[in-house]
N, C-alpha and C positions, 0 to 999 in steps of 0.2 A: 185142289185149289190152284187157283190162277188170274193172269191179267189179262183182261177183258181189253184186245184191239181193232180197231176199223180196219176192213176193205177196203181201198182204194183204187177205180180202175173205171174200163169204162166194160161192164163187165156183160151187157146184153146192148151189142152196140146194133146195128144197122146190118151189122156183116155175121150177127148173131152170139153163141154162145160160145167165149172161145177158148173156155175151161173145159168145155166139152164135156158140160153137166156136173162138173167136179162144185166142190164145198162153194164157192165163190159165185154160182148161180143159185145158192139156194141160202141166203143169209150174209148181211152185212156186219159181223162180227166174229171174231173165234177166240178162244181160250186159250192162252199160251201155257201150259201145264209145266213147264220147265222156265218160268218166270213165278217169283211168289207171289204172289198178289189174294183176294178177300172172294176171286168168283170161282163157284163151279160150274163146270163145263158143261151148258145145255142142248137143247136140240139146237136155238136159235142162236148159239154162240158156241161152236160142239170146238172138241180140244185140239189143238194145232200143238206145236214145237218148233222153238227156234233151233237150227243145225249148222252147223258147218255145209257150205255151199259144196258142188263138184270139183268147180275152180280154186286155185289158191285164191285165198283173201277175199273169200264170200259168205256170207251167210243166207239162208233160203226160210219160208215157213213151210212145214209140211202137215197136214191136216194126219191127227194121230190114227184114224180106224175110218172104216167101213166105204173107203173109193177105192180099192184095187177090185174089187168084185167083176169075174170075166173080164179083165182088161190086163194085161200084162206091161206094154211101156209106161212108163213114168214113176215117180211123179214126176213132170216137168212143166215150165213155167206158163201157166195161161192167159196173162197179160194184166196181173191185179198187183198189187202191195201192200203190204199191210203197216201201218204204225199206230203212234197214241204218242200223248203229252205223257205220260206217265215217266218219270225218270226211273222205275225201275227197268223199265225196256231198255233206254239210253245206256246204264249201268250193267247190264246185260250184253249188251254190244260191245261195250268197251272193253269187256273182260275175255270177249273173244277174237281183240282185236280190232274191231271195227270202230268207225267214228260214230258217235253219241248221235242220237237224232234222227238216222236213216229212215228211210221208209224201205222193206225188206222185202223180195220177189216172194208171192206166192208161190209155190210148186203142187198146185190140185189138178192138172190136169190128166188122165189116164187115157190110154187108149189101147184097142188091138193091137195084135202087130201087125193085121192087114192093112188099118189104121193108119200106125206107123210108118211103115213103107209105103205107100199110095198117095203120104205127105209129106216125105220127107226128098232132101234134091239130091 
């Protein structure tokens, strides 16, 4: 069980997909399994996790299964965010620090490592 939060982003923009097919182009919700809340985690809202970010003083969502398949870098960030009015997210944040309300980086996107070096500076 878990709480049911929006995608926010501009996530098939003009310049394309730039999750690079990750959870964020396929479904405008996910399931935070490490928040309690009343939903279970479906196809069309499959289970994410709020974590501790790379950075000191971050926190990231990382989608729980089945996007690392043949791709090796990531997760890292693919230009979306996720929040909710819910205060148990807020409550959530706060106890990891963070300020109540955020809206929080996605991290779905995976890639090769040819991928990765070919786009990276």
């Amino acid at each position: 069980m878990g709480l049911r939060v929006s995608i926010i982003g501009d996530r098939n923009s003009k310049y394309g997909d730039s999750s690079n097919g990750g959870v964020s182009s396929k479904v405008d919700e996910l399931t935070i399994i490490n928040i309690g809340g009343p939903f279970e985690a479906t196809e069309n809202a499959p289970a994410a996790m709020l974590v501790m970010g790379n950075i000191p003083n971050s926190v990231k969502i990382i989608p729980s299964a089945g996007y690392a398949t043949e791709r090796s870098a990531g997760p890292m960030m693919g230009g979306c965010y996720v929040t909710t009015s819910d205060s148990r997210f807020s409550d959530k944040l706060e106890s990891m620090g963070m300020p109540r309300g955020m809206a929080v980086p996605l991290h779905d996107r995976w890639e090769t490592w040819e991928q990765y070096r070919s786009l990276s500076i």
